[in-house]
C-alpha positions, 0 to 999 in steps of 0.5 A: 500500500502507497501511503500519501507524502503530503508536505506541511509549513515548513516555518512558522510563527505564532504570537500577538506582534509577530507581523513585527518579525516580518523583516528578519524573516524575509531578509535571509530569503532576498535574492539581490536589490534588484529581486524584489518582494512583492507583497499582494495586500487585501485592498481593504487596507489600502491607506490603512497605515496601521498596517502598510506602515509596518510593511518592509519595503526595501529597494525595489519591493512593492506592493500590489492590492487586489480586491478580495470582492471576487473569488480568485480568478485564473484570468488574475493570477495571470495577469498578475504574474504578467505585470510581474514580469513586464515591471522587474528584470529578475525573477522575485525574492518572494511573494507574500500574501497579506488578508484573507483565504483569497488573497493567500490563495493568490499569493500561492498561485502566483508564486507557482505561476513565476515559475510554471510555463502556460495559464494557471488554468491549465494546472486546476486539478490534483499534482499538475504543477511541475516546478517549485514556485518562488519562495511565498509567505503567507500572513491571513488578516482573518480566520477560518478557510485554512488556505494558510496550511493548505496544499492547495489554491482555489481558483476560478478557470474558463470552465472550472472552479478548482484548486492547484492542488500540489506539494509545490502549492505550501507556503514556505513560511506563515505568520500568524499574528492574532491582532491582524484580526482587529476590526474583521466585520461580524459577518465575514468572521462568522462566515469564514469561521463557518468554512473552518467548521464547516470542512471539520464537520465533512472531514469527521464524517468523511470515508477517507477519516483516519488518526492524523485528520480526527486529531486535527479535526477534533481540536479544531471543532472543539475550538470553533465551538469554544467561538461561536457557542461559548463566546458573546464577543470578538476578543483577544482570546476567540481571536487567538483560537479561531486562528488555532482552529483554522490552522488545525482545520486545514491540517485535518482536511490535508490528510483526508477531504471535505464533502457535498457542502464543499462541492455544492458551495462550488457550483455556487461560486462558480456561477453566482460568484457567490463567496466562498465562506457565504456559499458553504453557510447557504448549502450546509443550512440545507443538509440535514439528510447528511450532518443532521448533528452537524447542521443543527449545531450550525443552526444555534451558532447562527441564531446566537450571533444573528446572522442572517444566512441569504436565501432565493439565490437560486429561485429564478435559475435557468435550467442551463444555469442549473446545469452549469452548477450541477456540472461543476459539482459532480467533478469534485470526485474526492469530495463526493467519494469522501462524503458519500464513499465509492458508490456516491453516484447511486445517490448522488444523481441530477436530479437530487442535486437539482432538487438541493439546489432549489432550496438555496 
């Protein structure tokens, strides 16, 4: 038997005033003036110099910032990738993503794209990358999606949405500094805490279970509930824990694989451009039939914090659009075979998965 040689974060620093060690971090890693770091910042903090201010820019360093408003796009990462290499003679030091599951997403991916021939697009799926990115730095200014940990990045192709999912994909160093987390609107920290539970809730009733995802997935779960059961307010302490529990979320799913909340969610976002966080919320309130416990849970954390979780999205559907879902879904095998195991197809038709759609 084969056993899965998954990497992991090879470095990383946890603590309230870690950002500060940015620039001893990264200064062992530049390759030369002229090389530079390339910061890709959440626009959010555009004129924020709380943060910007303590950036460390050196020669010929820059910063770019890109809207999290949209899913990260294939078209994107290579834009990105492009002006990169229009703008500097030489490849860069390293890129480091600075916000939210997206843009560390973009950060991982165009880090491959540096140094990988073609269209991002044409690496969506599972060991497709063939050359180590550039050194990358991942720093998450919100908790929940686990893209810190993750060998993967999501992306939206012409036909696809699909991760870059490869052993190059890991970033090489995470900081994860919990004060980043100030001022995060409560609507974006439930959701995105929600993506964390969420994928726990799959992977701990997933056929691909085994010791090393239970172990992660337990403590994680044990920590969102810590959150958004036991908690009334957004302070230092939930803040240090849900950076814990996003962390040991994207361990746990690593080592085995999220479920139909995670494929249905997909179809959304790939359609509707619905966010991710957003998206895994409006399907896993619909499925009952598969995390009865689950879902209930759910329920009582959205009810404590008064979370309106939207509804309608899909009432005045086409029966293309309907399909367009519905295909993008079904290609997330894995997903499908975790949740349900190797004869998911025998439930999982069209037809149910049109029915499930409708609810939403």
């Amino acid at each position: 038997m084969s056993f899965r040689n998954f990497p992991m974060v090879p470095r990383v620093v946890f603590g309230r005033g870690s950002f500060n060690q940015l620039s001893e971090i990264l200064e062992p890693k530049r390759l030369g003036d002229q090389a530079p770091f390339i910061f890709l910042v959440d626009d959010v903090f555009k004129g924020k110099d709380s943060l910007i201010s303590r950036i460390p820019l050196k020669h010929k360093d820059k910063i770019i910032y890109i809207s999290a408003d949209e899913e990260p796009k294939t078209i994107y990462v290579d834009g990105i990738r492009d002006d990169i290499g229009k703008e500097f003679n030489e490849i860069p030091s390293g890129i480091i993503g600075i916000g939210g599951g997206t843009m560390l997403d973009y950060a991982k991916a165009v880090a491959l794209m540096l140094s990988n021939p073609g269209s991002s697009a044409d690496y969506q799926g599972w060991d497709l990358v063939k050359n180590q990115g550039v050194y990358h730095v991942g720093i998450p200014t919100i908790s929940g999606t686990g893209a810190e940990v993750s060998r993967t990045t999501v992306l939206t192709g012409p036909e696809r949405k699909l991760g870059m999912n490869s052993d190059y994909t890991p970033f090489d160093q995470v900081v994860l500094d919990p004060s980043l987390l100030e001022g995060v609107p409560k609507n974006q920290w439930f959701y995105t805490g929600m993506d964390c539970y969420i994928h726990c809730i799959e992977s701990l009733t997933g056929t691909y279970l085994n010791a090393f995802s239970q172990s992660y997935g337990e403590k994680s779960l044990d920590l969102c509930r810590e959150v958004y059961l036991e908690k009334d307010s957004i302070d230092e302490d939930s803040q240090d824990k849900l950076m814990m529990a996003s962390w040991h979320g994207g361990m746990s799913i690593a080592y085995s694989q999220v479920g139909v909340a995670h494929a249905m969610s997909y179809g959304l976002s790939y359609l509707l451009g619905t966010k991710h966080g957003v998206g895994n919320c409006i399907v896993f309130d619909q499925l009952k039939e598969f995390y009865p416990e689950g879902v209930k849970e759910f329920k009582q954390m959205v009810d404590k914090h008064g979370i309106d979780i939207p509804k309608g999205l899909c009432k005045d559907l086409s029966d293309d659009e309907f399909n367009t879902m519905i295909d993008v879904a079904l290609s997330l095998v894995p997903l499908w075979e975790n949740a349900l195991g190797k004869d998911w197809e025998k439930t999982i038709t069209r037809e149910k998965l049109r029915s499930m759609y409708e609810l939403m």
